[in-house]
N, C-alpha and C positions, 0 to 999 in steps of 0.2 A: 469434621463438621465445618462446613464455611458458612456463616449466614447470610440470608437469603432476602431477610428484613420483609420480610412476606407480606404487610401492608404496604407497601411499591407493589409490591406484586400485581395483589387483590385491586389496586387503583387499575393499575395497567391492566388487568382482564376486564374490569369495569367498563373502562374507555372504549377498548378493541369492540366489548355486547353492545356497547350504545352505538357503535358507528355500523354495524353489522344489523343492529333493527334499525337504522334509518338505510340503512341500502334496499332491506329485504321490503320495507314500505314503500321505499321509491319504483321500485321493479316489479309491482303487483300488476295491473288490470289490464291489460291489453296487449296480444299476443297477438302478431299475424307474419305472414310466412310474405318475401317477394325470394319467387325463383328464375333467375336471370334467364336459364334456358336448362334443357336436357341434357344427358351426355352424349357425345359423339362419336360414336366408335372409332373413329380418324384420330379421334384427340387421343394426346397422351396424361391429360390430366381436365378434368371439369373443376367449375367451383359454384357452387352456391349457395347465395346470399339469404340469412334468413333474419328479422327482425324477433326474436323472443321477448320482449317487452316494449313499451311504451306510455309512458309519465304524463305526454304532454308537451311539457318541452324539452325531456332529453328522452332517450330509448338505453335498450340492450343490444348490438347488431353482432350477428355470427355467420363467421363462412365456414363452409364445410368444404376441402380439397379433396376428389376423389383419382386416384391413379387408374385411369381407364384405360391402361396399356394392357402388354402383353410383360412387360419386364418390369423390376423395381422401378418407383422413379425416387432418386437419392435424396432430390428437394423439393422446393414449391418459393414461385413468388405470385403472392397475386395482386394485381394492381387495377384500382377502380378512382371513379370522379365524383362527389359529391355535389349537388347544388350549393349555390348560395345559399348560406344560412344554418347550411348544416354541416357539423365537422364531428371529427371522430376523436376520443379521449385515450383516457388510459384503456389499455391493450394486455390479454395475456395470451400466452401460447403461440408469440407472435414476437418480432420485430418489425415496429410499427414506426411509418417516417410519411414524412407532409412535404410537398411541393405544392403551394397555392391550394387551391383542390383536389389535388391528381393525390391518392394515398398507396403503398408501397407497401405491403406484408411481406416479409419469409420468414420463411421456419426457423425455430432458434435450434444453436448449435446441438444440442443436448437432443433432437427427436430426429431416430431414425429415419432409415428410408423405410416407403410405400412399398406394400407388395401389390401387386393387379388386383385391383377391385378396394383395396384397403384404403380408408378414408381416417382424415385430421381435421380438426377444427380449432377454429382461436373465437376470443369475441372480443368486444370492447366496446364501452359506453361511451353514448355519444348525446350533442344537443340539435336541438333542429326535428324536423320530421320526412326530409327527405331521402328519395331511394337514391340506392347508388346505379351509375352508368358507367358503359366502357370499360366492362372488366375482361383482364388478360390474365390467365394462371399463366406462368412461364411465357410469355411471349404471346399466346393463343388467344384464339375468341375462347370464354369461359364456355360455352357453348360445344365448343369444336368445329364451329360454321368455317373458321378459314386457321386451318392447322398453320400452323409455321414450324419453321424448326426449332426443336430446344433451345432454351438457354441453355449456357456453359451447367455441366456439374461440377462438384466438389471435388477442389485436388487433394490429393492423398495426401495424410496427415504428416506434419512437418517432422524431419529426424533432423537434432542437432549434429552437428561437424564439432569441428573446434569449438573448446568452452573457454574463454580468459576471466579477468574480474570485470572487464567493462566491455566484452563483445560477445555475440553467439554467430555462428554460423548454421544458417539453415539450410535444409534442400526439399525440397517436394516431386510426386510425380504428376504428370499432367492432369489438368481436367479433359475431360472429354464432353462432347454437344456442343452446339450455338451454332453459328455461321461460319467463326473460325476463333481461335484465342487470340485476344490480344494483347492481356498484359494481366497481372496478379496483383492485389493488392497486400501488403504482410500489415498485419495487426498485431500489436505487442500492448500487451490485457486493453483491448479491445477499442485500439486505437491505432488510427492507419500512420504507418511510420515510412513505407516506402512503397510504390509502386515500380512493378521492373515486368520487362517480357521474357526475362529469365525462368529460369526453374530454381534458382536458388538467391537468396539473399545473407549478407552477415549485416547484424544490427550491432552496432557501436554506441559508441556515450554511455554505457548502464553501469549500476552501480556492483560493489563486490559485494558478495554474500547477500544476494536478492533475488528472489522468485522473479520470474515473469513467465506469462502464459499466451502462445503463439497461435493465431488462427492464418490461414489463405484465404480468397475467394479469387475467383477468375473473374473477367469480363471478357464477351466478343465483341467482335468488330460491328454488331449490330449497339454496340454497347449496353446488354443486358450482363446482370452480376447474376453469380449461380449461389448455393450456397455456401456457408465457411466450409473447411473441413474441419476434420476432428479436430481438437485443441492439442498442443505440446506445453509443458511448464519445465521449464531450463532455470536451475539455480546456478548463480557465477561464485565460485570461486574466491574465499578468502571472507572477513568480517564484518567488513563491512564499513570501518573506520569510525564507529561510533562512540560516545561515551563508555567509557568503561568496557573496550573492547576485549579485556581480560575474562570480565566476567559479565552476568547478566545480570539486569537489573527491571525487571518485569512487573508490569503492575495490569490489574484485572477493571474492565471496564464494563459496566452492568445494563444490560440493555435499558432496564427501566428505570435507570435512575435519571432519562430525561424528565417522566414526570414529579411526582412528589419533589426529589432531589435538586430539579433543574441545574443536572448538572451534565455537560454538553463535553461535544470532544474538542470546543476551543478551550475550555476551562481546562486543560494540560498545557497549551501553548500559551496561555493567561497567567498560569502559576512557576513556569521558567520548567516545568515538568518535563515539556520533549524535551531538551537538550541533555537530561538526564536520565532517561530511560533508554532500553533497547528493545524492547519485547511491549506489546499489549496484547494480553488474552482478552477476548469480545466475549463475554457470559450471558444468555448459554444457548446455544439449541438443544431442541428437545430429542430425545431418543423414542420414536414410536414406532410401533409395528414391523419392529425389526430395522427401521431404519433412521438418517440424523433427518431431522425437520425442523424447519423455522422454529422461534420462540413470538416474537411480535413484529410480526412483517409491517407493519405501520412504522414506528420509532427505527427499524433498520433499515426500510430502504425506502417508506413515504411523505414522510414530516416533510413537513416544507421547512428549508432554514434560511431566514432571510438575512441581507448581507452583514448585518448586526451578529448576528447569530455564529456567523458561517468560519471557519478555520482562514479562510485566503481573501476575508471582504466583500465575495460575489455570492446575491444569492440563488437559490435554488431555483432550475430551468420546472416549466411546468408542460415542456414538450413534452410528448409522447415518447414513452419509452428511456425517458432521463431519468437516475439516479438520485435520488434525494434520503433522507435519512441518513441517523446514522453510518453508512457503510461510504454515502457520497464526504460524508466529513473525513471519518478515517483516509478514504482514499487523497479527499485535499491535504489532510497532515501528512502522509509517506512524501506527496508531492514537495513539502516543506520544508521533511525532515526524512530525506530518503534512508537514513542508517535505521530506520524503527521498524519491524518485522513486526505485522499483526496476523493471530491467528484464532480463529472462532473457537470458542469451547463448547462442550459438549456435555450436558448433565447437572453437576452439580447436587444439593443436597435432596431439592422438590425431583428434579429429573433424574437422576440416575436409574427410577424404578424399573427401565427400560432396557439396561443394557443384559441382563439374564433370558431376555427373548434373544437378543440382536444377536447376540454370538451361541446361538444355537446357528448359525450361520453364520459366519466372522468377515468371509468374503463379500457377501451381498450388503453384508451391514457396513463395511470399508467402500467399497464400489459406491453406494449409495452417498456416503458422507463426503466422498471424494466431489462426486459431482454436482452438491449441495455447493461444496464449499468454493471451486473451483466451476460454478455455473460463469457462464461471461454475459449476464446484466450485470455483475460487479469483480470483472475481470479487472487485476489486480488491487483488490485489496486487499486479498489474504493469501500468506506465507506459508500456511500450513493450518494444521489440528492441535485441540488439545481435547484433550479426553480425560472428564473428571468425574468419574465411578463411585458413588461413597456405598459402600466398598463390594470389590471383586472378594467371591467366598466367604462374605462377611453380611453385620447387619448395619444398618445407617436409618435413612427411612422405611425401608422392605431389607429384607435378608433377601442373601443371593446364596444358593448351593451351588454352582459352578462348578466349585473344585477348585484346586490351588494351582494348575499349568492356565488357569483362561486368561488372568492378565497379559503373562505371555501369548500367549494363542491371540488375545487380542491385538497387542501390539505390534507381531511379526503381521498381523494379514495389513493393519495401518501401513507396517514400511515397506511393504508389499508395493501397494495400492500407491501411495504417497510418494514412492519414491525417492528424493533428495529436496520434496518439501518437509518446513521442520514439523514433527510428532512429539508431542509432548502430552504428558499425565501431569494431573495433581491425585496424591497418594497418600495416604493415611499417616501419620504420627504416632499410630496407638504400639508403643514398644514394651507394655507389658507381657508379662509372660501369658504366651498362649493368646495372642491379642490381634489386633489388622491385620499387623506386618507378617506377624506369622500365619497367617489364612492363606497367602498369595505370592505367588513367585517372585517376589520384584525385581531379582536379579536375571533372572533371564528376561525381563521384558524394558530391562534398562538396557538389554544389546541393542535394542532397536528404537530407543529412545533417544531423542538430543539432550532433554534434560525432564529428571523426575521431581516434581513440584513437592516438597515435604509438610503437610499444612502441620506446620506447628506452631499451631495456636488450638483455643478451643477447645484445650486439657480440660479447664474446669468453669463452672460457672451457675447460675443461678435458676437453670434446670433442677439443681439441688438447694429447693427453695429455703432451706432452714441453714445449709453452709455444710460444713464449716468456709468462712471463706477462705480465697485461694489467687493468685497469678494467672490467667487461661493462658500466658505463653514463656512459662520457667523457661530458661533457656539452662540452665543446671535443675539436681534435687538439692532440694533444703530439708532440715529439720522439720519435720511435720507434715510433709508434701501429702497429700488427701491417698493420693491412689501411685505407686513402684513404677517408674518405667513410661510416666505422665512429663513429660519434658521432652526441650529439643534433641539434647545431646544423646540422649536414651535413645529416641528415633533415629539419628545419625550415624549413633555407634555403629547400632545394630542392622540397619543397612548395606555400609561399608563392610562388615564383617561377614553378611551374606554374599558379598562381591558385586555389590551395586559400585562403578566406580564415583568417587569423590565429586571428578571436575564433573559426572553429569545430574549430579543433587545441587536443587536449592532451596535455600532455607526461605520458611515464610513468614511475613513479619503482618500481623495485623493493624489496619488504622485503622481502630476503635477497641472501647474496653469493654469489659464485662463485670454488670456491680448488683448488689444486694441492698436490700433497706431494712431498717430495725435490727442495724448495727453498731453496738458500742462499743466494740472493740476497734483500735486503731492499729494494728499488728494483724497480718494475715493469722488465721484458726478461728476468728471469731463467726459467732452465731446469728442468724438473721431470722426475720420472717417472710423474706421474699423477693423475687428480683426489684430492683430498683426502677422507675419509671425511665422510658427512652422516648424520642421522638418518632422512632418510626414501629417500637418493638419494645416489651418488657426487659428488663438484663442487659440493655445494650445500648450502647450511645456510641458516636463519633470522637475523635481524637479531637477535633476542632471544637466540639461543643465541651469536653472536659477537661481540655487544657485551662479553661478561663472557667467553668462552673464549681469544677473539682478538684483542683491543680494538685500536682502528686505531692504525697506527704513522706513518702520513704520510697526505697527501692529492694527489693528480694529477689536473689536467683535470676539476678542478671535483668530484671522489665522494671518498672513501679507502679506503685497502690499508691490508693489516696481515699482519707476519711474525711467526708466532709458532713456534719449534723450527724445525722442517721445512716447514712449509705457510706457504701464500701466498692472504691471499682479499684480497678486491675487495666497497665496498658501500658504502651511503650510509648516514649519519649524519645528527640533527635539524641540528647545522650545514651538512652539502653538501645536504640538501634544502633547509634555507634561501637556501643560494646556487642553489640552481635554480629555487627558484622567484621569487627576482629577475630570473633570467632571462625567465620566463613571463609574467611582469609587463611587463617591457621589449618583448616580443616585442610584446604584446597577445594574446597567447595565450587560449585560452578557460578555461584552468585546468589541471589536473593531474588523472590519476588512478592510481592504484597496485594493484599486483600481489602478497598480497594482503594480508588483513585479518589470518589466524592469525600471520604474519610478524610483528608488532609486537609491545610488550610491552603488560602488563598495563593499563601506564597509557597507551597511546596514544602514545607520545610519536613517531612516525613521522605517523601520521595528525595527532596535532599542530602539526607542523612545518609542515607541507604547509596546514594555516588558517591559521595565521599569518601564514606567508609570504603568503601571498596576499590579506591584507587589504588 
């Protein structure tokens, strides 16, 4: 179980309804259609313009591209002028760019090609009330009144050459259309790094042990660009040089804890954090209808952050088609701190319901998360997957009947799919007998795993409102322990013993405790009437608000407890994370990662524990 602190949640769905009824009231009364012209049977492509709302002083405007050929056509750019006064906003189903008035649509990398007669649309809100004029799909009158020739298509998906720690070699096959080729532009996640009239490029200066994802586009000699082509994602070679390159030191970053929390991805660069982590899991996308989907598209990729705000002091562009939220910060920290590999996660305790559809199809469920993840509006800033199930064959929030090969089944179609980006789980801890671990393969789906997150924490806690109380993260058994097999080492053991290897386990350390109220006993066993009040959640508090509210009064089985008045919490200190991760050490363990990042204080000192310890 990882908590989920469900009032963040509740605010954050709150927020998303209220900005969703003011869209849906801005976009009501006025609908009316301009159609620029008919199709042309000459033309290889028509477009036209249709206004679906209008406010007053902004609209809704959509083009619909129709392929009026006889063959596929691979892309589409369409390009029109606005009057003065009126311009065009945010855009979807599009790559949308401004020159004075002149605006510039094509197709994002992710949507196939047209077949003859098959039609695409984008839309995108706008201010002003004027038509658009002088539209060209591909070069042409949108009409087909005076065909021209194609623009260039899409050159053939880049295949890596030589791979080192700081260069890649690419090569591509040509495009074909336009007037004639003139030159290629290479984008490395989704920035132009070189132009050449080659067919091939090598990109120099990169770091080791780092994703990057490769698109083409051609241009002719008329100077029209065609589409990207397919994306390539090239890992280099080696670790990457970062803190604690031994092991990993991993910490979970929560979509919504910009609200309530206001807690941002400078406050890791604020607290001396990046320079000792290597990993951030981004929590969570959702699992739906079989496939990975957003969680709060707002806070990940639309928040405005202004330069106060922002990871690198500049704040957030409000062009069209620019990168803001969450996903534009992580991407300014790797810029910062290129040794830090961020990868989105997937599930969690609310989400997981989803994954016993999704892998009744393992492949289209992988395929789908791949290109969620690896979409290029936010080429490069994730490294890979993580995928957190509570639990495969087991119960959490819903039971799963799966069976005991799906976690494998799951992870072989991930490193399928994935490739030599990293794949990672977080996995259960329950190592009693006949318990999680035993429901689910975990050693076959650690072959294809980099590293299996072990949440051990969350043993016990005030779900069992009367107690006895207890540690939620023994890192041994003690005398009295509530429930056999409720501990790290338990879980550990019994992993490694399945033939999970050691270096791809890591141990998880929680920031925050878990406490009880109408408690007079001061010794873990004693009796309560009920969780203890939290700030965001009954039972549960942060390490930074109980280091100074609660401060620990003993230590047992390796964590510490502390009575203060009435209440009884449970939680780890930079000293019991130090003694854990001696253990982590001894085990040969792959490292640690921790639950989460707003849990610490100012200065890091949890997140610093956990480098240390592991040097």
């Amino acid at each position: 179980m990882r908590p989920e602190h469900s009032p963040d949640r509740r605010r954050a769905r709150g927020l998303r309804r209220a900005l969703i009824a003011v869209l849906t009231a801005l976009a009501l009364p006025l609908t009316a259609m301009v159609a620029l012209a008919s199709p042309a049977q000459a033309a290889t492509a028509s477009a036209t313009y249709t206004k679906v709302s209008d406010w007053g002083t902004g609209f809704t405007g959509q083009w619909t591209i129709t392929n009026t050929g006889s063959a596929p056509l691979p892309g589409w750019t369409v390009e029109w002028t606005f009057p003065e006064g009126t311009t065009a906003g945010t855009a979807w189903d599009a790559r949308l760019t401004r020159d004075g008035n002149r605006y510039t649509a094509t197709n994002p990398a992710w949507a196939g090609p047209l077949a003859p007669g098959q039609s695409a649309s984008f839309g995108f809100n706008g201010t002003g009330s004027g038509s658009p004029s002088g539209c060209r799909v591909n070069g042409a009158s949108c009409d087909g009144s005076d065909p021209q020739p194609e623009g260039p298509g899409a050159p053939g998906t880049p295949v890596a050459g030589s791979v080192t720690a700081t260069s890649v070699e690419l090569s591509w096959t040509p495009a074909t259309g336009g007037t004639a080729i003139k030159n290629y532009d290479v984008l490395r996640n989704g920035t132009v790094v070189a132009t050449t009239t080659r067919t091939g490029h090598t990109d120099t200066g990169l770091s080791a042990g780092t994703s990057y994802t490769y698109t083409v586009i051609a241009r002719d000699t008329a100077d029209r660009t065609g589409p990207a082509s397919s994306p390539l994602t090239v890992r280099t070679p080696g670790d990457g040089g970062g803190p604690g390159a031994d092991h990993i030191n991993l910490g979970y970053f929560t979509e919504w804890g910009v609200y309530d929390r206001n807690y941002h991805v400078k406050n890791i660069v604020d607290s001396g954090s990046a320079e000792k982590i290597t990993h951030i899991n981004y929590a969570f996308g959702n699992v739906q209808g079989g496939e990975c989907t957003m969680g709060d598209a707002y806070a990940a990729t639309d928040r405005f952050y202004s330069a106060a705000e922002s990871v690198d002091g500049t704040a957030d562009s409000w062009d069209t088609g620019a990168l803001r939220g969450n996903f534009n910060q992580l991407k300014k920290l790797k810029e910062k701190h290129p040794h830090i590999k961020v990868l989105w996660s997937f599930g969690g305790w609310t989400w997981s319901d989803g994954f016993g559809q999704a892998m009744q199809n393992p492949e289209r469920f992988a395929k789908s998360c791949y290109d969620l993840v690896n979409d290029p509006r936010w080429a490069g800033v994730f490294d890979g997957i993580d995928l957190d199930w509570e639990y495969p064959n087991a119960c959490g929030n819903t039971c799963d009947n799966s069976g005991p090969k799906v976690f494998g089944d799951m992870m072989r179609a991930f490193r399928t799919q994935f490739g030599d980006q990293l794949v990672t789980a977080a996995i259960t801890a329950d190592a009693s007998e006949g318990g999680k671990i035993d429901a689910a393969d975990y050693a076959r789906g650690a072959q294809y795993s980099d590293y299996l997150l072990v949440m051990t924490y969350d043993f016990f806690g005030a779900w069992a409102a009367q107690g006895p109380t207890a540690p939620h993260s023994p890192l041994h058994a003690y005398n009295g322990i509530p429930q056999a097999g409720f501990h790290s080492d338990a879980a550990i053991q019994k992993l490694i013993a399945l033939g999970v290897p050691p270096e791809k386990l890591a141990l998880g350390i929680g920031f925050y405790g878990r406490g009880w109220t109408g408690v007079t006993q001061s010794a873990p066993g004693g009796t309560a009437t009920g969780p203890a009040p939290g700030t965001y959640e009954q039972g549960i508090e942060d390490y930074k608000i109980l280091k100074n509210r609660c401060p620990s009064t003993g230590t047992i089985a390796g964590t510490a407890y502390a009575h203060c008045g009435n209440q009884w919490w449970s939680y780890d200190t930079p000293q019991t994370v130090a003694g854990k991760m001696t253990y982590a050490k001894q085990q040969g363990l792959g490292g640690a990662f921790f639950w989460e990042f707003s849990g610490d204080t100012t200065g890091g000192e949890l997140v610093t524990a956990i480098h240390n310890g592991l040097r």
